[in-house]
N, CA, C and O atoms as a MOPAC input file, in Angstrom:
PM7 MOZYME 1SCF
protein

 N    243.43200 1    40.51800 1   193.47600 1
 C    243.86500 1    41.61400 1   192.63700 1
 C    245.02900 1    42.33300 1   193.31000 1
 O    245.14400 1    42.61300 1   194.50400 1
 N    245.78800 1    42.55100 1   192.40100 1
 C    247.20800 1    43.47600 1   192.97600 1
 C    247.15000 1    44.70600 1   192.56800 1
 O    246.86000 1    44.97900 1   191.40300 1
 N    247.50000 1    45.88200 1   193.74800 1
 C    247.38700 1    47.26200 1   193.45300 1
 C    248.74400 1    47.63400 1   192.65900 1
 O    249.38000 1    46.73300 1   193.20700 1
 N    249.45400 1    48.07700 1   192.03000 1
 C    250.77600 1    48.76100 1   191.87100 1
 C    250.76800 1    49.68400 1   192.77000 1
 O    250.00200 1    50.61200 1   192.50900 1
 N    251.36800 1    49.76900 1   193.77400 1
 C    250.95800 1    51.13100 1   194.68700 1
 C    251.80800 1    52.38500 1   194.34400 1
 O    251.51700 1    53.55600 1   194.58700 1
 N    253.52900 1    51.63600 1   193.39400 1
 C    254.48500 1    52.31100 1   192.70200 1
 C    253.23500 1    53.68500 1   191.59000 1
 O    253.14400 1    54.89900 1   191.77300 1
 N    252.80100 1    53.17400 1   190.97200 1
 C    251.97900 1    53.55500 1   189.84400 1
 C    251.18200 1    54.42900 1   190.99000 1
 O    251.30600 1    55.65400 1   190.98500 1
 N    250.26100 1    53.69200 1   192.09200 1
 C    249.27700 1    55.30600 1   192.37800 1
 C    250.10700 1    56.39500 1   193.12100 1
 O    249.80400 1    57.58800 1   193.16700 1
 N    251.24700 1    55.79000 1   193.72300 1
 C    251.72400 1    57.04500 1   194.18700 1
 C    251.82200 1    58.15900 1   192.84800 1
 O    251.48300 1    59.34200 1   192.80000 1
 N    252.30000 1    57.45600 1   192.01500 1
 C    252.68600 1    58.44400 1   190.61400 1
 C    251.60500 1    59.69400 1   190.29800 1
 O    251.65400 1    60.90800 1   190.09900 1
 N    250.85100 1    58.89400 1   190.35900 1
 C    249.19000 1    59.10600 1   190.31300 1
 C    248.74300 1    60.31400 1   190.69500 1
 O    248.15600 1    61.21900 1   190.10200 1
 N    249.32800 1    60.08500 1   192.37500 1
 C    249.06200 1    60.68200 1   193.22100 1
 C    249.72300 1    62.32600 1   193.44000 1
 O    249.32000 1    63.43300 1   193.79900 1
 N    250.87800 1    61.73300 1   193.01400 1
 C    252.03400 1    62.92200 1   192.68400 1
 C    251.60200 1    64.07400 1   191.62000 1
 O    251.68700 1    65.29900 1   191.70300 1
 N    251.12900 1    63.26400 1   190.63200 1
 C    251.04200 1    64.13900 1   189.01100 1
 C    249.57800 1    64.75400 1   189.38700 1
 O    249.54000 1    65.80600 1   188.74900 1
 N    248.77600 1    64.66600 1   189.85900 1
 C    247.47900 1    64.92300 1   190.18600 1
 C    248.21000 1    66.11900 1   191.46600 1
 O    248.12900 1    67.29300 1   191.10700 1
 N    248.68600 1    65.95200 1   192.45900 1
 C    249.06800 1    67.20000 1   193.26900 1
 C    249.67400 1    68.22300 1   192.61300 1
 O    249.58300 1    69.41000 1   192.92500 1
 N    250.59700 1    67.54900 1   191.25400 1
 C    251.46900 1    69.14000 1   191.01000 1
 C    250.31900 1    69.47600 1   189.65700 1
 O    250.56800 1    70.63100 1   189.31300 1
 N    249.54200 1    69.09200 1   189.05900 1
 C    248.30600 1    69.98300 1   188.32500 1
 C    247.64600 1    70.24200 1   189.25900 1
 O    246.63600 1    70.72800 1   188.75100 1
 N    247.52500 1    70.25000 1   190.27900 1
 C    246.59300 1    71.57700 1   191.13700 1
 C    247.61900 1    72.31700 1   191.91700 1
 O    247.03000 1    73.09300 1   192.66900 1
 N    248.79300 1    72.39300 1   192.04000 1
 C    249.68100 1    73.32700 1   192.11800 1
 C    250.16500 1    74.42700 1   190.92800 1
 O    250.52100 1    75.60400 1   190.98100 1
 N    250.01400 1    73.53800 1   189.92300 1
 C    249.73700 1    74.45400 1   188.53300 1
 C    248.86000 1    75.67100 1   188.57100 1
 O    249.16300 1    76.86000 1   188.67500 1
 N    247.44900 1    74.94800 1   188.43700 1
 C    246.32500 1    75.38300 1   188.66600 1
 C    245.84200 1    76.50000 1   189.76600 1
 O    244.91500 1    77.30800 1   189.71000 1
 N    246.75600 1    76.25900 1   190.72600 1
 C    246.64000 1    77.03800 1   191.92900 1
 C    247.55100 1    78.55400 1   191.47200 1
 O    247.12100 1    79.68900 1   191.67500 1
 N    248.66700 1    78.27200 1   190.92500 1
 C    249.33200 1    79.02300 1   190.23200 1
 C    249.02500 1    80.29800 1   189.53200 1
 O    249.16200 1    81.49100 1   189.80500 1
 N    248.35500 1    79.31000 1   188.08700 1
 C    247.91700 1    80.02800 1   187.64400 1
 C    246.19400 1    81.27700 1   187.81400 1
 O    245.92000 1    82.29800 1   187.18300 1
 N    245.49100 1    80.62300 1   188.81400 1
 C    244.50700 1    81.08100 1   189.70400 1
 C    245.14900 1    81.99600 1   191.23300 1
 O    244.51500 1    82.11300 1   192.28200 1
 N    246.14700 1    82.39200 1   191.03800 1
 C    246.59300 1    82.98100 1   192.10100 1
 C    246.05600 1    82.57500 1   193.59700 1
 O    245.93100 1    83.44700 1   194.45700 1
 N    245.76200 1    81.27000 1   193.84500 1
 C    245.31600 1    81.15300 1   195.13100 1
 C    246.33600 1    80.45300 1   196.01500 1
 O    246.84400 1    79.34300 1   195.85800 1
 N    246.49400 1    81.21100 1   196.83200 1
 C    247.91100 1    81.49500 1   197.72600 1
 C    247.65700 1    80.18700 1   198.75700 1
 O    248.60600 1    79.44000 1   198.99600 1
 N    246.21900 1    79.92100 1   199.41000 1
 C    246.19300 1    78.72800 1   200.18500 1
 C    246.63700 1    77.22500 1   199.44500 1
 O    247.36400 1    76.36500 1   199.94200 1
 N    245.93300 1    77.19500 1   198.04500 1
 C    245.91000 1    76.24000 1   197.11000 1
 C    247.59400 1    75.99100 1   196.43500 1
 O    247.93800 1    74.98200 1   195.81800 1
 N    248.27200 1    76.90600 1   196.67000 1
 C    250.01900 1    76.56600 1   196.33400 1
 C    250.54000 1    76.24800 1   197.13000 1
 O    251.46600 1    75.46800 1   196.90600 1
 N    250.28300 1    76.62300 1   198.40500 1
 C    250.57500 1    76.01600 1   199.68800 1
 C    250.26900 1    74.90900 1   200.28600 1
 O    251.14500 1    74.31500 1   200.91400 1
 N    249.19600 1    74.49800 1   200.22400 1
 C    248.24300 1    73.08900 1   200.57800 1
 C    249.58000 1    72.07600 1   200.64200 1
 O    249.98000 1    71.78300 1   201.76900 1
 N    250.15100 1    71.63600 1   199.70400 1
 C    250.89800 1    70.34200 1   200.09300 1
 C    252.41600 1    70.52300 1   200.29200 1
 O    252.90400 1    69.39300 1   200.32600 1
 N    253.30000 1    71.39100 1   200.42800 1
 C    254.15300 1    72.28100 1   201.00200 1
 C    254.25200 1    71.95400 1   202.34800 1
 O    253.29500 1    72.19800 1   203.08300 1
 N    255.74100 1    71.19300 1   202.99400 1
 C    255.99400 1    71.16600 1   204.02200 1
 C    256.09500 1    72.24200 1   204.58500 1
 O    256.39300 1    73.13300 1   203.79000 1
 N    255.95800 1    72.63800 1   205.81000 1
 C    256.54000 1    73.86300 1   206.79000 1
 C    257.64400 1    74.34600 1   206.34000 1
 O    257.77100 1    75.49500 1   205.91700 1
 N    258.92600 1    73.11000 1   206.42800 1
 C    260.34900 1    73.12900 1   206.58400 1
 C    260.57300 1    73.46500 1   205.16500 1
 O    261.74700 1    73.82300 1   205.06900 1
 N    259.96000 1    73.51400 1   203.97000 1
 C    260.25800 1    73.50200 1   202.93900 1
 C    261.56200 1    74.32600 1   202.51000 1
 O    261.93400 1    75.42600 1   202.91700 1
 N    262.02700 1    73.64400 1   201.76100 1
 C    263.58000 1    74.71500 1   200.78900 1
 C    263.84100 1    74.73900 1   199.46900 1
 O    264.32000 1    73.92700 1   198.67800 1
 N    263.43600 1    75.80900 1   199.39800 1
 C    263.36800 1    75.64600 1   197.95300 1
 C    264.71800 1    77.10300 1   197.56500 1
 O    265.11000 1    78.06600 1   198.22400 1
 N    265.10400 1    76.48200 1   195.96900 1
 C    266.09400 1    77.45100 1   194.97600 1
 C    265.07100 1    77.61100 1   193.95300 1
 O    264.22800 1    76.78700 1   193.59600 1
 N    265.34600 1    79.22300 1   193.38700 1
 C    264.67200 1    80.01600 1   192.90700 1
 C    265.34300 1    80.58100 1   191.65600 1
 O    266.54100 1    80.41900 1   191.42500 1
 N    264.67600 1    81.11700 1   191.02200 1
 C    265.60500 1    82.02500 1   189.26700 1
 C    265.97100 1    83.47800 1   190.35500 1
 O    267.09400 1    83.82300 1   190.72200 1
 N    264.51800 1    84.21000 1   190.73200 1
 C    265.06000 1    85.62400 1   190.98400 1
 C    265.69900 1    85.79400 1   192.65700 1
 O    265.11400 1    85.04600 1   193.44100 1
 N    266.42900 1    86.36900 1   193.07500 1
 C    266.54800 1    86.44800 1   194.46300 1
 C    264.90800 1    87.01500 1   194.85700 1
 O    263.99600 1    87.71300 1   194.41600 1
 N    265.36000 1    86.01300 1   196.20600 1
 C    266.57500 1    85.75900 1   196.93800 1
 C    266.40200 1    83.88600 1   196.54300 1
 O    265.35200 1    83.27700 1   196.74900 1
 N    267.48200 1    83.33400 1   196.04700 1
 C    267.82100 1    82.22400 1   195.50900 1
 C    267.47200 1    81.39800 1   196.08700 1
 O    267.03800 1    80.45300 1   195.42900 1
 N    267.44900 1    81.22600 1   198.13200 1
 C    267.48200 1    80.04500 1   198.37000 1
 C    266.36400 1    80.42600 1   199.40100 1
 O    266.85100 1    81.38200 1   200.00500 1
 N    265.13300 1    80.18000 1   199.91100 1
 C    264.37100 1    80.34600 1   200.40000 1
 C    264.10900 1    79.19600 1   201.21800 1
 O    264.11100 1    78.05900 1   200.74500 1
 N    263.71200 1    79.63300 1   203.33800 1
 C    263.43000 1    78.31900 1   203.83000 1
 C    262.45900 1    78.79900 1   204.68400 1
 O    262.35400 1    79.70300 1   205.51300 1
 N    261.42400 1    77.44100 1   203.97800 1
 C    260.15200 1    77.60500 1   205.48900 1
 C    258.74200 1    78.20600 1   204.39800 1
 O    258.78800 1    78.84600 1   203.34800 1
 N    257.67600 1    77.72600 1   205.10900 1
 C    256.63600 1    78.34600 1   204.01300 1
 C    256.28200 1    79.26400 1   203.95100 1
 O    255.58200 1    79.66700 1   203.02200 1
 N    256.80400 1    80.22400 1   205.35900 1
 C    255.91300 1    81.81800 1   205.07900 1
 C    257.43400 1    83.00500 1   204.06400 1
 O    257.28100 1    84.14500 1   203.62500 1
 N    258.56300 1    82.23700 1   204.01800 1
 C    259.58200 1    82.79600 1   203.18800 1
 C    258.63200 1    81.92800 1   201.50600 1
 O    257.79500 1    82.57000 1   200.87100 1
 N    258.88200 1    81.02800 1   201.26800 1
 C    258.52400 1    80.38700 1   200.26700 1
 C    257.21800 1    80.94900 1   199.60300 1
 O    257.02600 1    80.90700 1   198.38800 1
 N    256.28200 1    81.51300 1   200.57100 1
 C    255.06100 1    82.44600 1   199.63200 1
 C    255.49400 1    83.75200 1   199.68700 1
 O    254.79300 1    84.48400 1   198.98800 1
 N    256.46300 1    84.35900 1   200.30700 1
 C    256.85300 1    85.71100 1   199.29700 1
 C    256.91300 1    85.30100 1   198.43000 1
 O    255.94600 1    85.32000 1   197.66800 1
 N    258.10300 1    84.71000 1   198.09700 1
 C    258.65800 1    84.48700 1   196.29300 1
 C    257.09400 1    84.10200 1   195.42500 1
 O    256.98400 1    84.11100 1   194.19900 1
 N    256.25500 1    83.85800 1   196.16200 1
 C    254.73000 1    83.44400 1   194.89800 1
 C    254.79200 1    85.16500 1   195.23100 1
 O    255.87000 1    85.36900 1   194.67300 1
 N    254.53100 1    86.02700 1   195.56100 1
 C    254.16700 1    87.53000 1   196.08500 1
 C    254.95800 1    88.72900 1   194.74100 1
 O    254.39700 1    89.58200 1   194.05400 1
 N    256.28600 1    88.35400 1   194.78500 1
 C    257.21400 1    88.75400 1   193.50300 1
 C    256.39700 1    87.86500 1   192.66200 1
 O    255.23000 1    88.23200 1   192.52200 1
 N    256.71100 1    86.89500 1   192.13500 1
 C    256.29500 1    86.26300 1   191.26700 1
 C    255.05000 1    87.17500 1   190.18400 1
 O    255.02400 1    87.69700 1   189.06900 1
 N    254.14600 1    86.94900 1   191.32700 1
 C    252.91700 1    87.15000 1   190.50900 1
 C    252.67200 1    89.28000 1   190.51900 1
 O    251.89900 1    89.96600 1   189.85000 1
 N    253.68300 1    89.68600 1   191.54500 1
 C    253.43400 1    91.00000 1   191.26400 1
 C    254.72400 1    91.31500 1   189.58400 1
 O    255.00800 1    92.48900 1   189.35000 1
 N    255.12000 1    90.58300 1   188.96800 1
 C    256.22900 1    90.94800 1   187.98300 1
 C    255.56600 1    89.91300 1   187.11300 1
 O    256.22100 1    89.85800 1   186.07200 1
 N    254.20700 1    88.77400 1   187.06400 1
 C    254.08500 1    88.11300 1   185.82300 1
 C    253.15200 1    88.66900 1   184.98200 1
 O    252.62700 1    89.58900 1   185.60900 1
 N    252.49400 1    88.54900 1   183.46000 1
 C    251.72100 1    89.01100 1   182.34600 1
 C    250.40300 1    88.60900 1   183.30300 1
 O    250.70300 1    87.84300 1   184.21900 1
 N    249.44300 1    88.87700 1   183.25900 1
 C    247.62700 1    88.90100 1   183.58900 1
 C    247.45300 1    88.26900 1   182.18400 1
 O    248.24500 1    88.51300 1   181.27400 1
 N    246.20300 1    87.31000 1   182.01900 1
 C    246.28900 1    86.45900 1   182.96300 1
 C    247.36500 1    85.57600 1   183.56100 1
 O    248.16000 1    85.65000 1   182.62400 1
 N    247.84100 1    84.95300 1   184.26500 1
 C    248.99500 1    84.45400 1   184.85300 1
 C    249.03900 1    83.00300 1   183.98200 1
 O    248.16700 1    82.19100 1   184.28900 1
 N    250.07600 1    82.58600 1   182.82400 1
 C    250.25500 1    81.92100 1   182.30100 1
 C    251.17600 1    81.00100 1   183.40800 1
 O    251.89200 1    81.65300 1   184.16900 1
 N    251.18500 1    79.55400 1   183.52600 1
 C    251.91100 1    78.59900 1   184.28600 1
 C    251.79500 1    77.19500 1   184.10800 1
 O    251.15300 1    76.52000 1   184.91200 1
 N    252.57300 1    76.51500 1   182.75700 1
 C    251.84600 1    75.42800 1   182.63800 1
 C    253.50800 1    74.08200 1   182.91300 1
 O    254.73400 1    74.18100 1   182.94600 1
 N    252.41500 1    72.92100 1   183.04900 1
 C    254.33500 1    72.27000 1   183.49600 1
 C    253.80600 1    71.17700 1   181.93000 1
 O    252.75000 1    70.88100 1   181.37000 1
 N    255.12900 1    70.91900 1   181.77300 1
 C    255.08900 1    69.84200 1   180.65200 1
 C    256.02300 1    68.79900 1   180.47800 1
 O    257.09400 1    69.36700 1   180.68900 1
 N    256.26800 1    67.62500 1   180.22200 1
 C    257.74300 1    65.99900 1   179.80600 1
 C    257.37100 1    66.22900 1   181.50100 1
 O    258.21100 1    66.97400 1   182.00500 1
 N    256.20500 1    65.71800 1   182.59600 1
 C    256.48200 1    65.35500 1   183.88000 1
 C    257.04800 1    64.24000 1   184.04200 1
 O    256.60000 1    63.41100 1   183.24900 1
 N    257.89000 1    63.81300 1   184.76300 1
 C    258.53700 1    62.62200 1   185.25400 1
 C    258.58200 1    62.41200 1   186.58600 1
 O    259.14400 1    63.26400 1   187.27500 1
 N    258.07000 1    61.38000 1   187.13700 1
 C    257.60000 1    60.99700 1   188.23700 1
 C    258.45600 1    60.11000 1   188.86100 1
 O    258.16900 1    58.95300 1   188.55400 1
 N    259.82500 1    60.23800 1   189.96300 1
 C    260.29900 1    58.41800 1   190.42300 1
 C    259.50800 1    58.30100 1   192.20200 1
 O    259.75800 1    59.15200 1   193.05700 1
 N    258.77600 1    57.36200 1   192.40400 1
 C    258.43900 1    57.01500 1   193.39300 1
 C    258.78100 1    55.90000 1   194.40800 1
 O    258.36300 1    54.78200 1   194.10600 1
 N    259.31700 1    55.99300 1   195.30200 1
 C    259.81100 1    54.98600 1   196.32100 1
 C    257.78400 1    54.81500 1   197.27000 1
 O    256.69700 1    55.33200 1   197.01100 1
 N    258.31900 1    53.72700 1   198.45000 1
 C    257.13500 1    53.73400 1   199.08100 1
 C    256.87500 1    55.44500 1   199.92600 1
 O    255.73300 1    55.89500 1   200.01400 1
 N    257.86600 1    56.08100 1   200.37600 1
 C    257.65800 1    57.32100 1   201.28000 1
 C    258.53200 1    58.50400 1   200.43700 1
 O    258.02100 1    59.60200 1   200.66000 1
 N    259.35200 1    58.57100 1   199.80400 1
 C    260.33300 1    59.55800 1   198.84000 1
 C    260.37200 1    59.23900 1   197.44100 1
 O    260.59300 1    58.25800 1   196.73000 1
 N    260.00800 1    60.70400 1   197.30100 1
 C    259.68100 1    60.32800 1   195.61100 1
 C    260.39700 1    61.85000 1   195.19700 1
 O    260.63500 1    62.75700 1   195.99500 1
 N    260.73100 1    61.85700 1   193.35500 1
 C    261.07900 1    63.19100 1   193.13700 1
 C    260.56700 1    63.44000 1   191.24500 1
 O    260.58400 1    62.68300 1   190.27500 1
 N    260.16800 1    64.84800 1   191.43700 1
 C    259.49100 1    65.04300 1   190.26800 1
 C    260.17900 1    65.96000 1   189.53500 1
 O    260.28600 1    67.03000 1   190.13300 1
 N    260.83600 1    65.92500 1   188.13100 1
 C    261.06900 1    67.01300 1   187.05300 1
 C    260.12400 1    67.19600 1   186.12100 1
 O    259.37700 1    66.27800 1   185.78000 1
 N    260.06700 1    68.32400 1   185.64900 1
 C    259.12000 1    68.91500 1   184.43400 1
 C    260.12800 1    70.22400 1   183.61800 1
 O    261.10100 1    70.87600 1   183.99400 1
 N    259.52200 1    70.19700 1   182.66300 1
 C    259.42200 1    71.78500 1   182.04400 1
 C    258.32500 1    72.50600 1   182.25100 1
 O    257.19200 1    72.03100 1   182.31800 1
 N    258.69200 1    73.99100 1   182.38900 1
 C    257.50400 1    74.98500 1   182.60900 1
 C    257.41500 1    75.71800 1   182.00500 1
 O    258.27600 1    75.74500 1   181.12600 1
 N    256.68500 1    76.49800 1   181.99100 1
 C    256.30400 1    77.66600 1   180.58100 1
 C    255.47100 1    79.19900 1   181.87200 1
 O    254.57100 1    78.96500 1   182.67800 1
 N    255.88100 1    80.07000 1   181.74200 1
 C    255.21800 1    81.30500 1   182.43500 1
 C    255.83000 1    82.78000 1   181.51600 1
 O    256.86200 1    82.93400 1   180.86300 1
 N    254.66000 1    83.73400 1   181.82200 1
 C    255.40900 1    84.97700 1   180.90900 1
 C    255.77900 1    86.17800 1   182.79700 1
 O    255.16100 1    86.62000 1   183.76600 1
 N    257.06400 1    86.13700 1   182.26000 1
 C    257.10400 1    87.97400 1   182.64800 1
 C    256.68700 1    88.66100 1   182.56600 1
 O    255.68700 1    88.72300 1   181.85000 1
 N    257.19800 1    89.76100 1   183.30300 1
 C    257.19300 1    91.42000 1   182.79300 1
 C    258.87900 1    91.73900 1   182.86600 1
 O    259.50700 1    91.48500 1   183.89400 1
 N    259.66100 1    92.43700 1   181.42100 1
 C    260.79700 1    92.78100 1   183.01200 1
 C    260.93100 1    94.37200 1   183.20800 1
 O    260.31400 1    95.20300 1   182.54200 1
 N    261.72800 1    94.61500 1   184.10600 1
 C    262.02300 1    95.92100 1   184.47500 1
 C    262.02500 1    96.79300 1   183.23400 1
 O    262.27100 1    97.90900 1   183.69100 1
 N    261.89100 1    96.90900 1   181.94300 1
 C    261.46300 1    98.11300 1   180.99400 1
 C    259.92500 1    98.03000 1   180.38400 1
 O    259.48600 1    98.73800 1   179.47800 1
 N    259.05700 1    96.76900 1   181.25400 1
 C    257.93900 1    96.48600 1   180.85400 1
 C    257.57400 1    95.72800 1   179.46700 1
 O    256.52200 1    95.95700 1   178.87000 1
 N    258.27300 1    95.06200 1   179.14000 1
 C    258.32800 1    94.42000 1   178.07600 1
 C    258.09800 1    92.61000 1   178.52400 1
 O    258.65900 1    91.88000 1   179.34200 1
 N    256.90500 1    92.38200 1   177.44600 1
 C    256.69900 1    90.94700 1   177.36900 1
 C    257.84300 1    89.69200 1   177.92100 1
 O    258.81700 1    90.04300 1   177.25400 1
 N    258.27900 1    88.57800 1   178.63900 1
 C    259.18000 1    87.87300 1   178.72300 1
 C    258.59800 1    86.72500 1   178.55300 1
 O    257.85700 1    86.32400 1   179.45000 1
 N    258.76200 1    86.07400 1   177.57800 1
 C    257.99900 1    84.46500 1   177.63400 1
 C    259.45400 1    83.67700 1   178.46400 1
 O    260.48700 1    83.94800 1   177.85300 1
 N    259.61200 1    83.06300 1   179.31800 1
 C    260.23700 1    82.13800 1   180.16600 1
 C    259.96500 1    80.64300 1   180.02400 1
 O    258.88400 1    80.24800 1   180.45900 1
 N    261.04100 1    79.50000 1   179.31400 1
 C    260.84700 1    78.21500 1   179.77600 1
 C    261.71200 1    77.78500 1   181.21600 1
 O    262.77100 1    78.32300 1   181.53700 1
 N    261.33600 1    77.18700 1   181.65100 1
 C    262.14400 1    76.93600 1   183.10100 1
 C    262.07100 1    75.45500 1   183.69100 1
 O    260.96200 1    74.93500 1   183.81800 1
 N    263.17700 1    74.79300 1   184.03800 1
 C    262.93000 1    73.46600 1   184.70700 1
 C    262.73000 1    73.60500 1   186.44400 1
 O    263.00400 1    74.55600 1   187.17600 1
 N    262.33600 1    72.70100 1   186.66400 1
 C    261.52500 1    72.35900 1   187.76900 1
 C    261.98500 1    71.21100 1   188.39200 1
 O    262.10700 1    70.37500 1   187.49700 1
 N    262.33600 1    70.68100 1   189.56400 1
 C    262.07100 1    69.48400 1   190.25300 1
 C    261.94600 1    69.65500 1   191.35700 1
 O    262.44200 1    70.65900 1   191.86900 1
 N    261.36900 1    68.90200 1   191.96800 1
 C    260.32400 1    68.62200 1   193.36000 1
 C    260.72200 1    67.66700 1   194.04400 1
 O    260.27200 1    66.57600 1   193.69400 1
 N    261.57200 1    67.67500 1   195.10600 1
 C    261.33200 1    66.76100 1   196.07100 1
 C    260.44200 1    66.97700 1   197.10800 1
 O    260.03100 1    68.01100 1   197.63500 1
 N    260.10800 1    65.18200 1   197.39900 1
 C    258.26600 1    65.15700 1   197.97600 1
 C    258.95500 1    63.88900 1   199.32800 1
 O    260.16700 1    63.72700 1   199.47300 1
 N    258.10800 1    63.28300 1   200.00300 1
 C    258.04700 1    62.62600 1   200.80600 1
 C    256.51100 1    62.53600 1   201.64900 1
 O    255.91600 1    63.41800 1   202.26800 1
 N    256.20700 1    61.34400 1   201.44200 1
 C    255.02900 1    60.79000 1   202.29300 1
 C    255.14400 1    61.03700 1   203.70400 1
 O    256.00900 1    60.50000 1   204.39600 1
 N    254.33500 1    61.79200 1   204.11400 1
 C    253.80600 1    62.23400 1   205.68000 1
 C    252.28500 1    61.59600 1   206.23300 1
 O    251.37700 1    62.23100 1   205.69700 1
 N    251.88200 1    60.75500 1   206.95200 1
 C    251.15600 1    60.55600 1   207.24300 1
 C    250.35500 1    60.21800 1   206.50600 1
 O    249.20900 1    60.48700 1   206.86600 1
 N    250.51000 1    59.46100 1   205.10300 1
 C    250.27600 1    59.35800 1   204.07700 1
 C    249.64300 1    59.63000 1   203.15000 1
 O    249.05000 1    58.96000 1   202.30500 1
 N    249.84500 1    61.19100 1   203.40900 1
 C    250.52900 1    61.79900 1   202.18100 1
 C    251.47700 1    62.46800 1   201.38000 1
 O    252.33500 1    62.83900 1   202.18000 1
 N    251.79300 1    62.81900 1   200.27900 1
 C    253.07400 1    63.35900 1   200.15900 1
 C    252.74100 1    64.81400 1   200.20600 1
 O    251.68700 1    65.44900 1   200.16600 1
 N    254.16500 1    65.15700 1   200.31700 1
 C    254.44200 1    66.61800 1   200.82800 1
 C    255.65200 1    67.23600 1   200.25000 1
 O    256.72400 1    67.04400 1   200.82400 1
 N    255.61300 1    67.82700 1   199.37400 1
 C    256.61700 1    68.64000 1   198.97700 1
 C    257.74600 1    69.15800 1   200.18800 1
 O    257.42000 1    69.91600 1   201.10200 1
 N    258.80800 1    68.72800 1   200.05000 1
 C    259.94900 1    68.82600 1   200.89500 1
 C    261.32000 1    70.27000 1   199.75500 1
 O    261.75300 1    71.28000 1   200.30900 1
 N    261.50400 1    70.07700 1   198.96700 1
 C    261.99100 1    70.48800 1   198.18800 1
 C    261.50400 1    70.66000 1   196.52800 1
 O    261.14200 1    69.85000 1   195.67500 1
 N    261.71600 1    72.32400 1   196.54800 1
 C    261.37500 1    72.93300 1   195.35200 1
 C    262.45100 1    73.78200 1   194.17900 1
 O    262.61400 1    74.98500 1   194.38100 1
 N    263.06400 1    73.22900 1   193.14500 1
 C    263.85900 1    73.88400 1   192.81100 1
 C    263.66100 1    74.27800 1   191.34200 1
 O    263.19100 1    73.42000 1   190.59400 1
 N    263.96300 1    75.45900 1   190.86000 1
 C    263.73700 1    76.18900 1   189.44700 1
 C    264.83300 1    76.92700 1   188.86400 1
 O    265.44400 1    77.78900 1   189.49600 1
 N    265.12800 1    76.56900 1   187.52200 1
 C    266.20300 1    77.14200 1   187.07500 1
 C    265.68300 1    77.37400 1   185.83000 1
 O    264.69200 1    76.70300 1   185.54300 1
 N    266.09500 1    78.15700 1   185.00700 1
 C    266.35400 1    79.14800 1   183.80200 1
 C    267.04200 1    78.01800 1   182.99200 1
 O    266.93300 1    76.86600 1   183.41100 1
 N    267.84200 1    78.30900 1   181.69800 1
 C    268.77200 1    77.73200 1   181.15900 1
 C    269.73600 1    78.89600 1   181.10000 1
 O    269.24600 1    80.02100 1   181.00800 1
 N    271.50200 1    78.70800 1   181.15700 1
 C    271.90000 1    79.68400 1   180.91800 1
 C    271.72100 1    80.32400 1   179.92100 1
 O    271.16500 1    79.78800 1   178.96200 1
 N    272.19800 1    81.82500 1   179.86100 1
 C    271.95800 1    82.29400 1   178.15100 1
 C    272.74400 1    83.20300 1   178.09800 1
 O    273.09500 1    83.89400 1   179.05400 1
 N    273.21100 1    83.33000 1   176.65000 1
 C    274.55900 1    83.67200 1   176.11100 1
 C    274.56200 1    85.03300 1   176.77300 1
 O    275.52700 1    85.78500 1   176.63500 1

C-alpha cells in the first residue's frame, strides 16, 4: 500500500489551522500559539504591521480580541493547501467582527496566508500574513 504523504501533510496542515481557528475564536492564548515558530513574522491589518517573534506576535492576539464583538466570531473559508516534503504554504478567506473606535458593529472579510515548514516533523508556522481588501 502507498501512503500519499503529499495529501497527509495537507491533512495535517488543514487540521492545525481549524484548531488555530478554534483557538481563536475560544480566546486561548496557549492554543494560538501551540504551532507558531519562536522566530515567527508575521504582517498584520492594524499596527503595528510587521510583527517578529512570538511574544510580539501574541500582543497583536491582545488588541485583537480587546477591539473584537463577544462572542469572538473567526472563521477561515476557499482553504488552499500547497505542500512540499518540509515547506508548505496556506491561503484562505476569513470572516471576524470588530468594534471600531465610535463603537459600532464592523463585520471584516480578510485574506490570510501562512507560511509553515516541517520541524522535527512537524509543521510550524514560520510566516503569518493578513490583509483587508482595499476600499474606496
Amino acid at each position: 500500500m502507498q501512503i500519499n504523504l503529499a495529501s497527509n501533510d495537507v491533512e495535517q496542515i488543514r487540521s492545525l489551522l481549524d484548531r488555530w481557528a478554534s483557538a481563536v475564536r475560544n480566546q486561548n492564548f496557549d492554543a494560538i500559539r501551540a504551532h507558531h515558530d519562536v522566530n515567527l513574522l508575521m504582517f498584520d491589518v492594524p499596527p503595528p504591521f510587521h510583527s517578529r517573534g512570538l511574544d510580539a506576535y501574541m500582543d497583536t492576539w491582545r488588541l485583537f480580541f480587546a477591539n473584537a464583538e463577544k462572542p469572538i466570531a473567526f472563521s477561515l473559508v476557499d482553504v488552499e493547501i500547497t505542500a512540499g516534503s518540509d515547506v508548505a504554504f496556506a491561503t484562505a478567506k476569513g470572516k471576524c467582527v470588530n468594534i471600531d473606535r465610535a463603537g459600532r458593529r464592523e463585520p471584516l472579510e480578510f485574506r490570510l496566508t501562512v507560511g509553515l515548514r516541517k520541524i522535527g516533523g512537524q509543521w510550524r508556522i514560520l510566516h503569518e500574513h493578513h490583509s483587508l481588501p482595499a476600499s474606496d
